[in-house]
DSSP file (Angstrom, degrees, kcal/mol; ACC not computed):
  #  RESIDUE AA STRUCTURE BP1 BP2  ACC     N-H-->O    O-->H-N    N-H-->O    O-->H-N    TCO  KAPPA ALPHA  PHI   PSI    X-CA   Y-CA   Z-CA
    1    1 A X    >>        0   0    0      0, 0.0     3,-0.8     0, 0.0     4,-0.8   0.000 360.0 360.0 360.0 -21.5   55.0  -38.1   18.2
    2    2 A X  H 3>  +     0   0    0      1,-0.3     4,-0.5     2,-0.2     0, 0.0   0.671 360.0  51.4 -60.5 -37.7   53.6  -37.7   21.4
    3    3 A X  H 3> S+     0   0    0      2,-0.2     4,-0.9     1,-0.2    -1,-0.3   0.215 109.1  53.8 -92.6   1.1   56.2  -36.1   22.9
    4    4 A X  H <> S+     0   0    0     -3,-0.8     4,-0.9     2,-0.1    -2,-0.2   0.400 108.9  48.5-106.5 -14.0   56.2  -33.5   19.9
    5    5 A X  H  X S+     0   0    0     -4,-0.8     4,-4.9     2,-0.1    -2,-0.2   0.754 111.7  50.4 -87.9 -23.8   52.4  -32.6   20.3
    6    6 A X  H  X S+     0   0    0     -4,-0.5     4,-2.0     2,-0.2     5,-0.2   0.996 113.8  48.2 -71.2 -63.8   53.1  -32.2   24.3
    7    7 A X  H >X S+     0   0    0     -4,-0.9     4,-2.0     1,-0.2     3,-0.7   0.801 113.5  46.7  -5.4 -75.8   56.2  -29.8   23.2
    8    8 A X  H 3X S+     0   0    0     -4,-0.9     4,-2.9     1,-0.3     5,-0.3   0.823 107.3  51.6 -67.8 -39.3   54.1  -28.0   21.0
    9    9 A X  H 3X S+     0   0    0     -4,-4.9     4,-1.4     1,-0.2    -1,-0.3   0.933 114.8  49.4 -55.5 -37.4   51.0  -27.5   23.3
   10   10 A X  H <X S+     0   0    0     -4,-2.0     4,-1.9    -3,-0.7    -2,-0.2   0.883 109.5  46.9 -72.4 -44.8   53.5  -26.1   25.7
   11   11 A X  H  X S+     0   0    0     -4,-2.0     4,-3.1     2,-0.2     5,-0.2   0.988 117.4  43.7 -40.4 -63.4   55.5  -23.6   23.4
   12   12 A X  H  X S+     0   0    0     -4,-2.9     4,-2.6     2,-0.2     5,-0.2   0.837 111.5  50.7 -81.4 -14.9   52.4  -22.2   22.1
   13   13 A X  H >X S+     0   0    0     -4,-1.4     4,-3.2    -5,-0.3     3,-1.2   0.978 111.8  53.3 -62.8 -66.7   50.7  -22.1   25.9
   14   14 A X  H 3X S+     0   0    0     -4,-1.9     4,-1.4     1,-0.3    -2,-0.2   0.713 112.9  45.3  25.7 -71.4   54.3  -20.1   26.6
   15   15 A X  H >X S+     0   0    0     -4,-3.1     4,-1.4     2,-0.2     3,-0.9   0.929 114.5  44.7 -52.1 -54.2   53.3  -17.7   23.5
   16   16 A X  H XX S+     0   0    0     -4,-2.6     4,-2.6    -3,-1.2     3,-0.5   0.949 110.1  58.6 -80.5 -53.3   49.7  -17.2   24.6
   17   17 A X  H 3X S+     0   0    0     -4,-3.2     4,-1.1     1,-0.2    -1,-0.3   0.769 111.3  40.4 -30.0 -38.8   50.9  -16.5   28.2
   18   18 A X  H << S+     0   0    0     -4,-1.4    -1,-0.2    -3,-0.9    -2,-0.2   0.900 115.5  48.3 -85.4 -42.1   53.0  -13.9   27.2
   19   19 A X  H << S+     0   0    0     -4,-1.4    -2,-0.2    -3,-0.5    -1,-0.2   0.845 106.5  56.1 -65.7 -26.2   50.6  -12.5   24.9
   20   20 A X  H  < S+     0   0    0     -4,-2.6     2,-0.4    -5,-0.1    -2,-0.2   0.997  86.5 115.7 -57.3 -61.2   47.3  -12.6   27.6
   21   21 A X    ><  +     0   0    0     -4,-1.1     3,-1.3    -5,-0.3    -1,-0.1   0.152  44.9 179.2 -18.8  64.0   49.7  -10.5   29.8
   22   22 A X  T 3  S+     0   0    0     -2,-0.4    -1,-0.2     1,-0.3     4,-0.1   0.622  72.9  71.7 -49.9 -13.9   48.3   -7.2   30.4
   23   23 A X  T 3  S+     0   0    0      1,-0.1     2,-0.7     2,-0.1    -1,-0.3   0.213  82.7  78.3 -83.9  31.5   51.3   -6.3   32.5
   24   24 A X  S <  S-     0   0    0     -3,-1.3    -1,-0.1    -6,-0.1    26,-0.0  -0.935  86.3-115.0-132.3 107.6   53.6   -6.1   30.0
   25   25 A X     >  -     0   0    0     -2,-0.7     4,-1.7     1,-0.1     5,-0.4   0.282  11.4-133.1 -22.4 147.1   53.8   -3.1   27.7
   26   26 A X  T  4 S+     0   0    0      2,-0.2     4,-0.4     3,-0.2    -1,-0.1   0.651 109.9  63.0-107.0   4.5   53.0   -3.4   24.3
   27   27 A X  T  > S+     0   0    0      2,-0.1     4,-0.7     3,-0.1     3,-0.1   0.894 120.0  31.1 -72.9 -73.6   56.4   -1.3   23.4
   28   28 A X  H  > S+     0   0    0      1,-0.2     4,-0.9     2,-0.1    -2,-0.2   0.926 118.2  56.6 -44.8 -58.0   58.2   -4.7   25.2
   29   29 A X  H  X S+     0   0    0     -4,-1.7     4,-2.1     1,-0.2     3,-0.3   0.790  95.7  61.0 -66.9 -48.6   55.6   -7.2   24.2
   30   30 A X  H >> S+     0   0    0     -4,-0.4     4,-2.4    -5,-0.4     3,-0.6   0.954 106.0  46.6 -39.1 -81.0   55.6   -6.8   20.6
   31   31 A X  H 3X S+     0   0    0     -4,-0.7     4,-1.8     1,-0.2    -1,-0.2   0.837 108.5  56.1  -0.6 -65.9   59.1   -7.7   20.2
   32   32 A X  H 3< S+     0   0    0     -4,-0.9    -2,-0.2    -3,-0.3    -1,-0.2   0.666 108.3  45.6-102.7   3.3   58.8  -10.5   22.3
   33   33 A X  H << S+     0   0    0     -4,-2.1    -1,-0.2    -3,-0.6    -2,-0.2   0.602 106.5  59.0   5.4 -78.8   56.3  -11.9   20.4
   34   34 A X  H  < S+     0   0    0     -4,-2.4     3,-0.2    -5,-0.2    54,-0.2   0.885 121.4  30.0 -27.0 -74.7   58.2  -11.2   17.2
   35   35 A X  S >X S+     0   0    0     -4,-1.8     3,-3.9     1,-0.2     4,-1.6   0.221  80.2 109.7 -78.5 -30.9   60.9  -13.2   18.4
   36   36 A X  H 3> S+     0   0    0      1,-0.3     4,-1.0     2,-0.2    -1,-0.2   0.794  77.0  63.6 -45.1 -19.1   59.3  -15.8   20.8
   37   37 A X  H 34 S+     0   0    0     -3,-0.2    -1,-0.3     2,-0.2     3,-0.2   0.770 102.0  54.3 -83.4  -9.0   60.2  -18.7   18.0
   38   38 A X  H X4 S+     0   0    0     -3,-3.9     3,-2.0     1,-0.3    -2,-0.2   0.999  87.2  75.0 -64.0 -55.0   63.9  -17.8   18.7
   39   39 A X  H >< S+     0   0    0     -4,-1.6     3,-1.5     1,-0.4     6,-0.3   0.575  85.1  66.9 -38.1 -40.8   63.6  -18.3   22.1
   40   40 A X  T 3< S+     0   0    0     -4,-1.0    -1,-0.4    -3,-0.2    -2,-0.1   0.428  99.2  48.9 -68.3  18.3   63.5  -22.1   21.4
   41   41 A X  T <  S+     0   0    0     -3,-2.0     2,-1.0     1,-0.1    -1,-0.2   0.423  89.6  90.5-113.5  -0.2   67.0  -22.3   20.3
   42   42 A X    X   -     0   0    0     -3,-1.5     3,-2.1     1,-0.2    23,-0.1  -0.813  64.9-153.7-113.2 132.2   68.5  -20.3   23.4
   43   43 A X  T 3  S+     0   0    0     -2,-1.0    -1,-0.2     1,-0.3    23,-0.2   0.692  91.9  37.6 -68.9 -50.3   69.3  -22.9   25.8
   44   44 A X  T 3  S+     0   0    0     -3,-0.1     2,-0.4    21,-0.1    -1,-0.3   0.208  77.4 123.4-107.5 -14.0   68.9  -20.0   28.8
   45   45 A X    <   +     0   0    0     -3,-2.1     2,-0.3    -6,-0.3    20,-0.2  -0.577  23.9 151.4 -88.2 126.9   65.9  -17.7   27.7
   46   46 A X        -     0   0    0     -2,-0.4     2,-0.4    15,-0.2    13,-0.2  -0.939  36.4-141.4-135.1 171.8   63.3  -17.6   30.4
   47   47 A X        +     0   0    0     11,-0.6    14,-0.2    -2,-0.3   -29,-0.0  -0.934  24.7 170.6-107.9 138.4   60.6  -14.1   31.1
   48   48 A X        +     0   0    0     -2,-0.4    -1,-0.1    12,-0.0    11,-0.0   0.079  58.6  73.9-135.2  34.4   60.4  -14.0   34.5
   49   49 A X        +     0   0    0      6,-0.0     2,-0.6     0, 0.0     6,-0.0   0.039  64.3 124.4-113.4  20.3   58.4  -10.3   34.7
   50   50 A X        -     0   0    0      1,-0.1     5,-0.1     5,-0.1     9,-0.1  -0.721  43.7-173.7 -84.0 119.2   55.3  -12.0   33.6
   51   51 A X        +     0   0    0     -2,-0.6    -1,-0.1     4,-0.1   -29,-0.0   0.596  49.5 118.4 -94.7 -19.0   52.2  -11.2   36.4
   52   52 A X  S >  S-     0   0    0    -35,-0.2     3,-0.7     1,-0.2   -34,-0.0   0.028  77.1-121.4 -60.8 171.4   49.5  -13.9   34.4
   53   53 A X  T 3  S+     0   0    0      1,-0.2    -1,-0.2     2,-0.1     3,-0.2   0.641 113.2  52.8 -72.3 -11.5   48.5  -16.8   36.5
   54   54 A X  T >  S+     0   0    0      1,-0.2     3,-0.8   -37,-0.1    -1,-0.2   0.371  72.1 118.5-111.3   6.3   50.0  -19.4   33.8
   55   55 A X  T X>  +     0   0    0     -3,-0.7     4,-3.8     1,-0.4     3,-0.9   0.721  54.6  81.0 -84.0 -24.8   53.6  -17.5   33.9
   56   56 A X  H 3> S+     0   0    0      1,-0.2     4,-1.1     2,-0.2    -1,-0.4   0.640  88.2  53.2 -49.0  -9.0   55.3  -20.9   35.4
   57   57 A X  H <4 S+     0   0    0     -3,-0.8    -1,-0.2     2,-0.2    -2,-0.2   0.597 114.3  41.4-136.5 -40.3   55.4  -22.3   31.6
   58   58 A X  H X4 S+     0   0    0     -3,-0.9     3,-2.1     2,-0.1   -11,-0.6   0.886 116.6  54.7 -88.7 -49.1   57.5  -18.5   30.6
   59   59 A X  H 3< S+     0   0    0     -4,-3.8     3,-0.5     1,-0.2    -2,-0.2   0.997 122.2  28.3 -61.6 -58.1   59.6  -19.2   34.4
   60   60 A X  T 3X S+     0   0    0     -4,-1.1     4,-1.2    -5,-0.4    -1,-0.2   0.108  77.7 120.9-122.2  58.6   60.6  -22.6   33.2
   61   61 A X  H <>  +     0   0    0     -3,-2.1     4,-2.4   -14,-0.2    -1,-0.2   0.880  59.3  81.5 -67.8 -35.3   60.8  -22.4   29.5
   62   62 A X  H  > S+     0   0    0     -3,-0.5     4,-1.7    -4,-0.3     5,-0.3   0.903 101.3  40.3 -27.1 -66.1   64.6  -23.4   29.5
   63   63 A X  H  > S+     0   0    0      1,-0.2     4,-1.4     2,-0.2     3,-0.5   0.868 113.6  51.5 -56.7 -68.4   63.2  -27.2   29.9
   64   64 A X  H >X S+     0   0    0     -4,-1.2     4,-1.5     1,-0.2     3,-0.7   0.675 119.2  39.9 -16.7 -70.9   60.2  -26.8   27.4
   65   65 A X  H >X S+     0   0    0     -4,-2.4     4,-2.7     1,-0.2     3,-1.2   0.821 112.6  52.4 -63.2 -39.2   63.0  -25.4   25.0
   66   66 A X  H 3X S+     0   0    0     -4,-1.7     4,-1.6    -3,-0.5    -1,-0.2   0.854 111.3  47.1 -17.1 -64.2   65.7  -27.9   25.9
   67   67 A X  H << S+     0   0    0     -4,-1.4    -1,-0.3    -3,-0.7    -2,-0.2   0.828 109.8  59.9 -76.0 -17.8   63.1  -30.9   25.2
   68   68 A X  H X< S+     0   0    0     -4,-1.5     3,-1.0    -3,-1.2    -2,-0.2   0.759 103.6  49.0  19.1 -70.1   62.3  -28.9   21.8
   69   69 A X  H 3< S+     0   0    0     -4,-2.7    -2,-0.2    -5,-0.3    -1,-0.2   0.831 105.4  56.5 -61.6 -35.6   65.6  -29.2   20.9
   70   70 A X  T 3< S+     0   0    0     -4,-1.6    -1,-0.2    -5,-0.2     2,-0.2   0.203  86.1 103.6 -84.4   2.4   65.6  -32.8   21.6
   71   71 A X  S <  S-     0   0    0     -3,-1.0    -3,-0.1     1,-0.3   -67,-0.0  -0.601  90.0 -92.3-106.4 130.3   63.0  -33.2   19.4
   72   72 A X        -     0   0    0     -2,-0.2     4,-0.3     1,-0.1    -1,-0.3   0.182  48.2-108.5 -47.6-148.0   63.6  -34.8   15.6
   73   73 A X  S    S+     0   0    0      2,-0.1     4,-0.4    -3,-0.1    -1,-0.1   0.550 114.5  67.9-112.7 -34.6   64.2  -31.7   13.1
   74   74 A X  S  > S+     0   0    0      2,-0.1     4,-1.2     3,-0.1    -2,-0.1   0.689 103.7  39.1 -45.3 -33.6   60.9  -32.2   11.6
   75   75 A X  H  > S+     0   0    0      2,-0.2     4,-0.9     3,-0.2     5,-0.4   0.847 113.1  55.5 -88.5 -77.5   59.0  -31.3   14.6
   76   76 A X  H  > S+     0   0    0     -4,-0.3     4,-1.8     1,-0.2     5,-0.2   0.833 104.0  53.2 -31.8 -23.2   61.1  -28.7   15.4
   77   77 A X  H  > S+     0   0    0     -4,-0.4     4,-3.2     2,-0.2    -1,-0.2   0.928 107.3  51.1 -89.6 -46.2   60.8  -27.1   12.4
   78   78 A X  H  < S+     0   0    0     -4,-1.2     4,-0.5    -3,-0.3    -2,-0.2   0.967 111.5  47.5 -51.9 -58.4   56.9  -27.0   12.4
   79   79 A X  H  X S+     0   0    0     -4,-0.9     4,-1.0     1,-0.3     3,-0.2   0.628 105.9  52.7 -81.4  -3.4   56.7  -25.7   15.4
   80   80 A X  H  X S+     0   0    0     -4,-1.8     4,-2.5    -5,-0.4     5,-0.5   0.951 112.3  54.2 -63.8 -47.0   59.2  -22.9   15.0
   81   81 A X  H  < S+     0   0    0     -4,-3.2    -2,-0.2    -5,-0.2    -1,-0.2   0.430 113.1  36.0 -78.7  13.3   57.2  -22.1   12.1
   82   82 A X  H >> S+     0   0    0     -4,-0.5     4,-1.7    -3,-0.2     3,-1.1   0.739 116.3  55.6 -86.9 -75.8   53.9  -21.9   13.8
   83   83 A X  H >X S+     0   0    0     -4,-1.0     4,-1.7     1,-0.3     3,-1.3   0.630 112.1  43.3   3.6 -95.1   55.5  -20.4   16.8
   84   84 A X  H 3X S+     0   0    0     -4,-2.5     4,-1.9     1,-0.3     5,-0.5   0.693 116.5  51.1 -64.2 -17.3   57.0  -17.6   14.5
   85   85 A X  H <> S+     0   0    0     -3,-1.1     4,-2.8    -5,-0.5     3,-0.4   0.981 110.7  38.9 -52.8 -61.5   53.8  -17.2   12.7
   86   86 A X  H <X>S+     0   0    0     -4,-1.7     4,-2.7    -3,-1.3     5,-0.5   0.898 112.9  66.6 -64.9 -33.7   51.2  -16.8   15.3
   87   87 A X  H  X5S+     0   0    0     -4,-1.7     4,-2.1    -5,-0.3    -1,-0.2   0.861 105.2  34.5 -21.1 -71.2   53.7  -14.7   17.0
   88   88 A X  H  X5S+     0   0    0     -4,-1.9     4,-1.3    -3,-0.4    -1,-0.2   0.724 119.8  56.6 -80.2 -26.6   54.0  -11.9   14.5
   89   89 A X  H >X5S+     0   0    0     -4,-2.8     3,-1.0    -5,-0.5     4,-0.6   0.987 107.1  48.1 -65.5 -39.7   50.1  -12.5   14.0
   90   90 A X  H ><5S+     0   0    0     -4,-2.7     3,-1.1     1,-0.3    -2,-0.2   0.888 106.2  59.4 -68.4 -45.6   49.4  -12.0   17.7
   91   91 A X  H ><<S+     0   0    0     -4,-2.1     3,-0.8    -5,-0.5     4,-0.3   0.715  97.3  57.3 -44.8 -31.3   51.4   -9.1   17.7
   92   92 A X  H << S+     0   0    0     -4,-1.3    -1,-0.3    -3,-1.0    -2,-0.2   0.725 111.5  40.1 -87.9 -13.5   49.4   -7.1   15.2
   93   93 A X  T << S+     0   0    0     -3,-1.1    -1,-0.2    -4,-0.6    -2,-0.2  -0.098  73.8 112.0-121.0  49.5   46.4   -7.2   16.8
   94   94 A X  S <  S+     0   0    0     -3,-0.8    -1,-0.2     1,-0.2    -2,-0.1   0.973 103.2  16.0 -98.3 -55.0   47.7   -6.7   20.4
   95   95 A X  S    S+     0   0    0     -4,-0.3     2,-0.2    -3,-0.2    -1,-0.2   0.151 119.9  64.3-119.1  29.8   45.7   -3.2   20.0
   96   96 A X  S    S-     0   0    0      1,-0.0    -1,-0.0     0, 0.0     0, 0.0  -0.974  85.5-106.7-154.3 133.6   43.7   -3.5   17.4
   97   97 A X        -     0   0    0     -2,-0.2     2,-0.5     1,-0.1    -2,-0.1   0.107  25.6-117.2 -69.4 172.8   40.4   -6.0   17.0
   98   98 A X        +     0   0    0      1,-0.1    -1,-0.1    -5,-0.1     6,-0.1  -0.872  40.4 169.1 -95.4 124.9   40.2   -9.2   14.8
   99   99 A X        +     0   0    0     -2,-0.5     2,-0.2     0, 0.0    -1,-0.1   0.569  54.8  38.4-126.2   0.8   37.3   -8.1   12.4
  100  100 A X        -     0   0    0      1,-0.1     4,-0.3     0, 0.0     5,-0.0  -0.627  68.9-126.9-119.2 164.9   37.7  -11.2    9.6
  101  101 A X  S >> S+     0   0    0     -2,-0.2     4,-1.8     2,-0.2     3,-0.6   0.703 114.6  60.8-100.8 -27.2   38.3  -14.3    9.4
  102  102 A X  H 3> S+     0   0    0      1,-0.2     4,-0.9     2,-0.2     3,-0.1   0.968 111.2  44.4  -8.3 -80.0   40.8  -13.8    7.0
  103  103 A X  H 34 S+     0   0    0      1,-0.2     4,-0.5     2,-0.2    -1,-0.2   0.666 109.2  55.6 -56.4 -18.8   42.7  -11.6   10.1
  104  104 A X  H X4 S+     0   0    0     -3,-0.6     3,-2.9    -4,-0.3     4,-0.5   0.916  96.5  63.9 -67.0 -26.5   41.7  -14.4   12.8
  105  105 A X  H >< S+     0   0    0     -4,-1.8     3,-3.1     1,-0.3    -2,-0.2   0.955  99.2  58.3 -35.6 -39.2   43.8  -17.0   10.2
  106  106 A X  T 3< S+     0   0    0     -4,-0.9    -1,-0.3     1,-0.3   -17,-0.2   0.892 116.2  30.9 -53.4 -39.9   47.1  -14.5   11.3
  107  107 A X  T <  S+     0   0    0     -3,-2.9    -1,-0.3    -4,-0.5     2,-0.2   0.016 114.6  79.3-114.7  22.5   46.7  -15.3   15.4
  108  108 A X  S <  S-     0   0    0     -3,-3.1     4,-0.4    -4,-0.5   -19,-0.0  -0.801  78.3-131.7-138.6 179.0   45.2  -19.1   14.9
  109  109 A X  S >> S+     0   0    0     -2,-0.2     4,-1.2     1,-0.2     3,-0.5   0.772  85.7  95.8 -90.9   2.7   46.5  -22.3   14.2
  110  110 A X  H >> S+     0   0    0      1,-0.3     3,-2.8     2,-0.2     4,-0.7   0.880  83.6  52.4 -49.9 -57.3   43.5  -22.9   11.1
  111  111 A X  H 3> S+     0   0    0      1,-0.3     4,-1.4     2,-0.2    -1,-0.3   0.910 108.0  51.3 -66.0 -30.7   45.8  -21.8    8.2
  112  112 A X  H <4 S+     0   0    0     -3,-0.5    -1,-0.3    -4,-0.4    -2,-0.2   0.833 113.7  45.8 -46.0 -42.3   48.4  -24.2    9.3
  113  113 A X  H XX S+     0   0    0     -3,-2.8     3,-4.7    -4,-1.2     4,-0.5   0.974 110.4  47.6 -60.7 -82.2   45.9  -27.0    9.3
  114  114 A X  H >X S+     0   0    0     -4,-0.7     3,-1.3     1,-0.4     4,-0.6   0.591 111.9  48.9-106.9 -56.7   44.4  -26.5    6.4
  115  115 A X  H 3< S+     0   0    0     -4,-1.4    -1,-0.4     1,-0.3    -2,-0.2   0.334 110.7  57.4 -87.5  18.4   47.9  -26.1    4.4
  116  116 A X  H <4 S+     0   0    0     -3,-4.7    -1,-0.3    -5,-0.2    -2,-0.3   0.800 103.7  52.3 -92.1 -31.1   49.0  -29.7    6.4
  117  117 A X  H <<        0   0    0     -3,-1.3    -2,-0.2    -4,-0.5    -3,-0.1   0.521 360.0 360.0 -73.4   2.5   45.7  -31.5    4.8
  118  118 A X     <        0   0    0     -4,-0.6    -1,-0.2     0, 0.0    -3,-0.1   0.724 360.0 360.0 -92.8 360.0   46.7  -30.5    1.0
């Protein structure tokens, strides 16, 4: 399990990296965003136009996803489906504020927790 929380911190640093990224359009970014949970199944996908300071995690996501993969099917499957969650959450409010708590749930990991403790 250890090696499936390390995974996961890394994926979702990987997300946030991309999302922090003011050099990146928000015509591109949205998309890749959208899509960022794919990105752990292709053996090859790395960003390498990202300017943030943390952008080494986006330069050598091949290993991340590669140990991902390597990872039981249970774990993999949560964290695609956090991944794609916060993904599409972060994406809606790439230009528009979080004004709820309801609307943070979309870009955070809470609802996930709260529907693993039921």
């Amino acid at each position: 399990m250890r090696n499936a929380v390390c995974i996961f911190y890394l994926v979702l640093r990987a997300l946030d990296t991309l999302e922090d990224d003011m050099t990146i359009s928000v015509e591109k970014k949205v998309p890749l965003l959208h899509n960022f949970h794919s990105f752990l199944y292709q053996p090859d996908w790395r960003f390498m136009e990202s300017k943030e300071k943390d952008r080494q995690v986006l330069e050598d996501f091949p290993t991340i996803s590669l140990e991902f993969r390597n990872l039981a099917e249970k774990y993999q499957t949560v964290i695609a489906d956090i991944c794609q969650r916060m993904g599409i959450g972060m994406a809606e409010f790439l230009d528009k504020h979080v004004t709820s708590e309801q609307e943070w749930d979309k870009v955070s990991l809470t609802p996930s927790l709260k529907k693993s403790k039921n």
